[in-house]
C-alpha positions as MATLAB code, in Angstrom:
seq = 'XXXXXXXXXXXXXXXXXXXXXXXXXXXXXXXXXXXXXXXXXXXXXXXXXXXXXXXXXXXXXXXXXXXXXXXXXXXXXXXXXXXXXXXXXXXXXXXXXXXXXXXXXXXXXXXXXXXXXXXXXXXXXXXXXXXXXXXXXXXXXXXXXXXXXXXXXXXXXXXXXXXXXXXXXXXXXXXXXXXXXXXXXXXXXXXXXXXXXXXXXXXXXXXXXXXXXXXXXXXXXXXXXXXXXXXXXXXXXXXXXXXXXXXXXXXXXXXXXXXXXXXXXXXXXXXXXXXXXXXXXXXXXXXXXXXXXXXXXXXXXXXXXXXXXXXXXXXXXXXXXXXXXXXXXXXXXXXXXXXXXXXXXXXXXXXXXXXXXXXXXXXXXXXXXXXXXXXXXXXXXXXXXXXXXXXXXXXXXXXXXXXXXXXXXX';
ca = [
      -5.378   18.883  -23.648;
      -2.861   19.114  -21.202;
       1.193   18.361  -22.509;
       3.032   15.870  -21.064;
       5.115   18.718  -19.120;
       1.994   20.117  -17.602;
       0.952   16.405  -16.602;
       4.194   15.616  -14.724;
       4.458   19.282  -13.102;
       0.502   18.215  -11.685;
       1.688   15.036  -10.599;
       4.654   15.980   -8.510;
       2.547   19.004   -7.153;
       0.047   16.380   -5.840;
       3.010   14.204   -4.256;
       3.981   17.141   -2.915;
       1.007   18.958   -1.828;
      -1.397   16.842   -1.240;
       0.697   13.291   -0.710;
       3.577   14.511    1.502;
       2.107   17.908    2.275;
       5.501   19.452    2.895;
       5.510   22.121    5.093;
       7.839   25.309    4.993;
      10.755   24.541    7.361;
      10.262   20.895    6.650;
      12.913   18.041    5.474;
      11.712   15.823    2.464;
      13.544   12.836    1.569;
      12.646   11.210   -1.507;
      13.432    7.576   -2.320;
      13.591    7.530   -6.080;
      14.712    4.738   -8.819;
      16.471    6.097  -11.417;
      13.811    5.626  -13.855;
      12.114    8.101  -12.113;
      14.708   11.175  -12.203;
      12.642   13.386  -14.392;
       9.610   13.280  -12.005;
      12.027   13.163   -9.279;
      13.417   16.669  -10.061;
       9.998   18.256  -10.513;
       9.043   16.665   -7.436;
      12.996   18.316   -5.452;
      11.873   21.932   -7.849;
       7.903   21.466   -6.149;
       9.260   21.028   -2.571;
      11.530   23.826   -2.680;
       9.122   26.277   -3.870;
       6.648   24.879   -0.936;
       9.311   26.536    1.478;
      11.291   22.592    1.837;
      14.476   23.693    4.441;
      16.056   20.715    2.500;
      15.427   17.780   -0.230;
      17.246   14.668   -0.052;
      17.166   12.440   -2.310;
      18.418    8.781   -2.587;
      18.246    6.691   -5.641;
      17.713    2.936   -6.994;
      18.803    1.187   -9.601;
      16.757   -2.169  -10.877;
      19.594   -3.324  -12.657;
      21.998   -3.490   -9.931;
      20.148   -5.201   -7.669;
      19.139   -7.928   -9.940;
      23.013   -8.212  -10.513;
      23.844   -8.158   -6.739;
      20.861  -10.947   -6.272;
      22.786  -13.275   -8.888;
      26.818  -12.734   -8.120;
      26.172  -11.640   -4.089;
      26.879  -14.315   -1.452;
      23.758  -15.577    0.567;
      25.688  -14.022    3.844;
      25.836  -10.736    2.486;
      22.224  -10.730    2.320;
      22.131  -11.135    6.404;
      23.380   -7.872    7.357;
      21.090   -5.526    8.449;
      21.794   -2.078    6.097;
      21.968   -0.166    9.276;
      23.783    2.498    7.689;
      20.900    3.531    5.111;
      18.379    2.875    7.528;
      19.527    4.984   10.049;
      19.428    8.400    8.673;
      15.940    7.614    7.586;
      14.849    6.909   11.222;
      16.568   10.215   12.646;
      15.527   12.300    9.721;
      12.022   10.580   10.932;
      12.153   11.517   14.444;
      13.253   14.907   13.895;
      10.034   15.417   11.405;
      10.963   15.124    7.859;
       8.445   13.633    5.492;
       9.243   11.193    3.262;
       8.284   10.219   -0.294;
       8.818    7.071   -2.452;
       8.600    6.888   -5.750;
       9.058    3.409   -7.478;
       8.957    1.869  -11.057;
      10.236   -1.569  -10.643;
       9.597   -4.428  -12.951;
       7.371   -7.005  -11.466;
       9.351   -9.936  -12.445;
      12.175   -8.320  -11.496;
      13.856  -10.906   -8.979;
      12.363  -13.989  -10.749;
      14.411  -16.797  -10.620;
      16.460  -15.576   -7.502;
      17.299  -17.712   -4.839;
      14.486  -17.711   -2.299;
      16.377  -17.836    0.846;
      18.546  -14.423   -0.379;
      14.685  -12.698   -1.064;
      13.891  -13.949    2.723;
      17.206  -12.383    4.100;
      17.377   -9.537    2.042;
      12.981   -8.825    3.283;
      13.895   -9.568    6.875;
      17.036   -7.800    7.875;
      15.881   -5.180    5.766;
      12.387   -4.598    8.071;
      14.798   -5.368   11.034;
      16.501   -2.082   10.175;
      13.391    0.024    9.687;
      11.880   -1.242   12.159;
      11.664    2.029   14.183;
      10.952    3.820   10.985;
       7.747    1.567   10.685;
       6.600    2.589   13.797;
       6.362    5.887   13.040;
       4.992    5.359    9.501;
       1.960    2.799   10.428;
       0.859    4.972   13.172;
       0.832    8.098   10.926;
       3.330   10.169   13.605;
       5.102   11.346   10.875;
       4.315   12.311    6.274;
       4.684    9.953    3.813;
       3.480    9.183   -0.017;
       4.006    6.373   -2.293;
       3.798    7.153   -5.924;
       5.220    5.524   -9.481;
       6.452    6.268  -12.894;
       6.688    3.876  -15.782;
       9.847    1.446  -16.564;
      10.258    0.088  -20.026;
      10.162   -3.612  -18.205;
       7.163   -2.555  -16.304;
       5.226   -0.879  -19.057;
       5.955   -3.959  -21.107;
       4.411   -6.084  -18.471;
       1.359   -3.862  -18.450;
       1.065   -3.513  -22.020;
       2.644   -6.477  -24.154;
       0.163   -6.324  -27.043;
       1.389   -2.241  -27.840;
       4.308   -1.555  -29.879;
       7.257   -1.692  -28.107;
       7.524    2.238  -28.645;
       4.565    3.235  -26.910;
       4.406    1.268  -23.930;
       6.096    4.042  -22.099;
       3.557    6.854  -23.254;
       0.637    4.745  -22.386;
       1.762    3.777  -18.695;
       1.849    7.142  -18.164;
      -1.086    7.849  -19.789;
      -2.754    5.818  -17.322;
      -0.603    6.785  -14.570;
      -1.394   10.668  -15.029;
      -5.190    9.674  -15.439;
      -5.428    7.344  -12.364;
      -3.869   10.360   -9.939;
      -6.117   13.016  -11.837;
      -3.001   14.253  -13.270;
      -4.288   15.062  -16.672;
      -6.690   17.546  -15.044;
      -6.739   21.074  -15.228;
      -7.226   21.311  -11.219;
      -6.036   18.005   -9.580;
      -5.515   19.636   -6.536;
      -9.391   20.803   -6.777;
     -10.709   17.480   -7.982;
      -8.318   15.541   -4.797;
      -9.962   17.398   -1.997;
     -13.585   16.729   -3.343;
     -12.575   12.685   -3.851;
     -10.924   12.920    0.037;
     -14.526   14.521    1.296;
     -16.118   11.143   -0.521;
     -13.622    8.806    1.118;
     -14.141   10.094    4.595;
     -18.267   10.785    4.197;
     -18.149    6.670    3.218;
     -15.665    5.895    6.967;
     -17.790    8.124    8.608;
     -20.994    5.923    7.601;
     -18.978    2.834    8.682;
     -17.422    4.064   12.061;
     -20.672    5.282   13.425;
     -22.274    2.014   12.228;
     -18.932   -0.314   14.399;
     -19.953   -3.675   12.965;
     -18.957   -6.006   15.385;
     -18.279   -8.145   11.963;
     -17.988   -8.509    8.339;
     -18.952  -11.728    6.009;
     -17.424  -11.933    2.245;
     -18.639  -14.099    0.338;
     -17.682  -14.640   -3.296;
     -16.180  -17.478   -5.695;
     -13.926  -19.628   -3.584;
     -14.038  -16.994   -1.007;
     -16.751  -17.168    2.359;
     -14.686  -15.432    4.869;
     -15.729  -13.747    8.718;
     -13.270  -10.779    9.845;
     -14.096   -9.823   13.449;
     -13.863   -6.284   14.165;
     -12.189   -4.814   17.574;
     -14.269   -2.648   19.909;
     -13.953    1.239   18.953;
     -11.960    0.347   15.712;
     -11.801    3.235   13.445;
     -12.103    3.337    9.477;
      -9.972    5.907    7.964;
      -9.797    6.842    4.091;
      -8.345    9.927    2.389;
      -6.143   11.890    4.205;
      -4.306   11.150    7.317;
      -2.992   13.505   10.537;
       0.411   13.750   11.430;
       1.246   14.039   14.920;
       1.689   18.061   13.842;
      -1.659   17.874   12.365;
      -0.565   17.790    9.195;
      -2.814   16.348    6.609;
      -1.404   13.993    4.240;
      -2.033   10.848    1.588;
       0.269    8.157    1.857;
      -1.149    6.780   -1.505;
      -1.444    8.446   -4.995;
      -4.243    6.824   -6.065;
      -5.981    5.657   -3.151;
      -9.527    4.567   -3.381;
      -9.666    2.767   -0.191;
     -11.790    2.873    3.270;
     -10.068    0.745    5.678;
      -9.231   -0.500    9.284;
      -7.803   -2.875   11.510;
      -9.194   -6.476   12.183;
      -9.150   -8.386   15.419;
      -5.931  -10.463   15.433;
      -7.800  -13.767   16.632;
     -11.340  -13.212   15.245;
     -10.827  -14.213   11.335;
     -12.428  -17.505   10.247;
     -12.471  -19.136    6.407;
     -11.382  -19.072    3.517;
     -10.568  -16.005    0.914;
      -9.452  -16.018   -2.716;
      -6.973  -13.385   -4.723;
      -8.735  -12.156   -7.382;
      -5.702  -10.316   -8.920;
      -2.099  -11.456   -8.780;
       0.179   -9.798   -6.089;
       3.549   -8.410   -7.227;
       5.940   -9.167   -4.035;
       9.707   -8.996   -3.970;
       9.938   -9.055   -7.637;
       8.462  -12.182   -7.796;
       4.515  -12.332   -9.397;
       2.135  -14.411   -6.814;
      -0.877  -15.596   -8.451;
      -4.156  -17.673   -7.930;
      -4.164  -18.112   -4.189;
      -5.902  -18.680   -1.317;
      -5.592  -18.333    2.460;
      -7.420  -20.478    4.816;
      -7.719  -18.663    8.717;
      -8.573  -20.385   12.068;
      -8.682  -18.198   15.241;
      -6.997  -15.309   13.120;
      -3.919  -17.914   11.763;
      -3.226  -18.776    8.079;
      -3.419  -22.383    8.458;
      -3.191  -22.844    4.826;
      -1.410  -21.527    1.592;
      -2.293  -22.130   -1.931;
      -1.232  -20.808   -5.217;
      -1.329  -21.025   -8.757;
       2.378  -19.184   -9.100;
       4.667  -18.139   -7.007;
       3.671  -20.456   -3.819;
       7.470  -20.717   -2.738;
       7.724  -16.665   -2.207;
       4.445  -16.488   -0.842;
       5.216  -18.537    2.151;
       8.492  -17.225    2.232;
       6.165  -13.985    3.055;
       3.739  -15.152    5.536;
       7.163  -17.088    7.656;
       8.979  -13.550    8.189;
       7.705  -13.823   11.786;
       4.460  -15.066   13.152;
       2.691  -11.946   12.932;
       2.982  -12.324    8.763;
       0.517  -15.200    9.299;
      -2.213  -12.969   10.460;
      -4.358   -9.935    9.029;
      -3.455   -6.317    9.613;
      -6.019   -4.659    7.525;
      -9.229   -4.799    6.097;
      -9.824   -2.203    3.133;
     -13.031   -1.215    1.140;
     -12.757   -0.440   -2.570;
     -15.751   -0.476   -5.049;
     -15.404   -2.374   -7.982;
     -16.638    0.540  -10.191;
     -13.440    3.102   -9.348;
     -11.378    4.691  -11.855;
      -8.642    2.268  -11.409;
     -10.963   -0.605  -11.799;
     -12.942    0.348  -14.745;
      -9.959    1.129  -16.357;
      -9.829   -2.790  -16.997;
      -6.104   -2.215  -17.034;
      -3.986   -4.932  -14.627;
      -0.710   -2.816  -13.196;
       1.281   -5.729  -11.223;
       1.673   -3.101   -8.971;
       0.034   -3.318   -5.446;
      -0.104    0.668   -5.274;
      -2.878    0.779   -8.007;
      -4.436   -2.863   -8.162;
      -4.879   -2.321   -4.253;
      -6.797    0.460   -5.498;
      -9.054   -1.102   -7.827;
     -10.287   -3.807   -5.798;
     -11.060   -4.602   -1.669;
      -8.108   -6.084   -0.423;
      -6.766   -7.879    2.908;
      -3.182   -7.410    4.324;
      -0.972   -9.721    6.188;
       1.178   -8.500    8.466;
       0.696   -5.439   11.119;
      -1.906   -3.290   11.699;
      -2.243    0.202   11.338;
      -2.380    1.462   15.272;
      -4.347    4.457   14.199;
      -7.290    2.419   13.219;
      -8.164    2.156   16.854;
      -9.134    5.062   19.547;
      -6.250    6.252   21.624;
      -3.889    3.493   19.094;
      -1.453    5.980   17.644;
       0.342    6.581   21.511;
       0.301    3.017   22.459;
       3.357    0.153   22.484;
       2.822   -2.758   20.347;
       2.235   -4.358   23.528;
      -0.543   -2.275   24.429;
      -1.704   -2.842   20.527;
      -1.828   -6.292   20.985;
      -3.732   -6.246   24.122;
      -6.197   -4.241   22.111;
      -6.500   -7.350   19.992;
      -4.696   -5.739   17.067;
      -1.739   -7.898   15.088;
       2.040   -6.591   14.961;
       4.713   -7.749   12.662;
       7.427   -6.832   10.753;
       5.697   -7.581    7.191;
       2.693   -5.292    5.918;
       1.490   -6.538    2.761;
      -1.657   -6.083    0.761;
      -3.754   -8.356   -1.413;
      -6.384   -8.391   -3.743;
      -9.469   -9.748   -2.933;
     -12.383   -7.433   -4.449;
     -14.652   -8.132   -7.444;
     -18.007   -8.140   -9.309;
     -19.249  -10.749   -7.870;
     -18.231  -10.173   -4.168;
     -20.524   -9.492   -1.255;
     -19.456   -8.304    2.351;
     -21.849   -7.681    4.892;
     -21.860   -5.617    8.237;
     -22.846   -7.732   11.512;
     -24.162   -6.088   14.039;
     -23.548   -6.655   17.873;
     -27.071   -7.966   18.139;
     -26.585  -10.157   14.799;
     -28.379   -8.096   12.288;
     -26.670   -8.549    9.086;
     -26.679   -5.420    6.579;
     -24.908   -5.241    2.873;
     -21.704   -3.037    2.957;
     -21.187   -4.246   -0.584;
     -23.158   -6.201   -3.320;
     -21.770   -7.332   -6.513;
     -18.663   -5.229   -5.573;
     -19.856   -1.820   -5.045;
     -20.952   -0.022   -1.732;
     -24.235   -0.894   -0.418;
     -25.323    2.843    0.787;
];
């Protein structure tokens, strides 16, 4: 049994190592709430010792930005925050890698005024626009990882005593990222072999289409010619090697803008802005949401898909087998970063221009002439389940399982 100590130093050597994969020389920033300072400090000691030229780190507070939701003027929330945003795009284009480590509560802007979310989402992505860029199309490093808030960790885990909610979200946190092995770093690179020997099987098959079907969902994504699946590791425009997500369980690509047709249903609830999104549906024509339904949290989520018209089309189309770690765990996290993870999921928004040959060099002009979508928004949802089947179409019609009952096919 590994202590707690030896858990957390495994966990930020992973962000560092194997998510960020900061190399000696190299700038890190880190993007850290404050519930996260005692990771975030391994994960500053972890970069330095890599050989890190510099670690900076800028934090967030939950708190006050509930407070500046409630008391702030809707104005204030039109200003793009050019100031913060800008030494995160020229630390970006002069090669720093970047990590973000969040704990927010999932309710944590419920109740706010929906037009100050809208503002505060757009101007926001209007900044970091450049930024983006870079990110989606994998020029530069980047991770995402958590650690546990009490408000979180109460959302996960409202039937444990208030006193151990904590513990057990990281518990499941350290287990989920292979944390609470002896040699994660070991155990990572065998799980990234798996990822890419399943894209592998998928890009040399290049359906020219894939079918879901499942309860309330029977939905056709069109494929572009020479997309590219991707899973594991990425390649920096160095050729660094990198994992944007601790966990990631996920095979995935891009989807032709104009080719999806039906209708799909969540199958988990989607944690967006601080607001919970639950029970919904999305009906497509030609590529378009035409239609929005949902259980809770309707108002947000067409606040999400109106941020420009791109929002109302798919970016990605990602592969995860019902029977993964994160999955089995029966454990619901409100957070996309793991229930993305534990379930095949969809995402609104723009595409990731590496998921098509010769994508990563080319304008979002030239991306969209490829038949790939571009936006400001990027968000995933849940789709995935036991009782969900996808199949591969073939350019000459032939329809093969790529999943039955939730799990991959071959």
């Amino acid at each position: 049994m590994l202590t707690f100590q030896q858990k957390l130093e495994n966990y930020a050597e992973l962000i560092v190592k194997i998510g960020a994969n900061v190399q000696k020389g190299q700038t890190l920033m880190v993007q850290a709430s404050l519930d996260s300072a005692e990771l975030t400090r391994c994960v500053v000691k972890k970069a330095y010792e890599a050989g890190a030229y510099s670690v900076k780190v800028r934090w967030s507070d939950d708190d006050t930005s509930r407070i500046a939701y409630d008391l702030a003027p809707e104005e204030s929330f039109l200003e793009e925050p050019k100031w913060t945003a800008g030494e995160k795009i020229e630390l970006a284009e002069k090669g720093a890698a970047f990590v973000t480590i969040t704990s927010a509560d999932p309710d944590l802007l419920k109740g706010v005024s929906q037009q100050k979310m809208l503002h505060a989402n757009k101007t926001t992505r209007q900044a970091l626009a450049p930024y983006s860029a870079l990110a989606r199309a994998f020029k530069i490093s980047w991770n995402l990882a958590t650690t546990p808030s009490k408000a979180w960790a109460a959302k996960v885990f409202p039937d444990v005593p208030e006193e151990e909610q904590v513990q057990r979200l990281w518990d499941a946190i350290f287990q989920m990222v292979r944390a609470d092995q002896p040699d994660p770093l070991a155990l990572w690179d065998e799980h990234i072999r798996q990822l890419k020997r399943r894209a592998f099987y998928l890009n040399e098959k290049q359906y020219q289409k894939l079918h879901y079907v499942g309860p309330g969902t029977d939905l056709t994504i069109e494929l572009p010619k020479n997309h590219i699946w991707l899973g594991g590791s990425k390649q920096n425009e160095q050729g660094t090697w990198f994992v944007p997500n601790l966990p990631t369980e996920e095979v995935y690509t891009a989807p032709m803008r104009t080719g999806v047709n039906g209708t799909v249903a969540s199958t988990k609830p989607l944690s967006y802005s601080g607001n919970i999104i639950d029970g919904f549906t999305f009906t497509f024509e030609n590529g378009r949401v035409v239609d929005v339904t949902a259980a809770q949290g309707e108002e947000t989520l067409r606040g999400l898909i109106d941020t420009d018209e791109g929002a109302r089309y798919l970016g990605e189309v990602a592969l995860v087998p019902h029977h993964s770690p994160i999955s089995d765990s029966n454990i619901l996290f409100y957070k996309t970063l793991f229930d993305e993870n534990a379930s095949c999921h969809l995402a609104v928004g723009s595409a990731y221009t590496a998921c098509i040959e010769g994508g990563v060099g080319m304008t979002p002009e030239q991306i969209q002439e490829q038949g790939l979508n571009v936006s400001m928004a990027h968000t995933d949802f849940m789709v995935g389940s036991g009782e969900l089947d996808i199949y591969g179409i073939t350019a000459d019609g032939t329809k093969e399982p790529v999943f039955l009952k939730g799990n991959w096919a071959f």
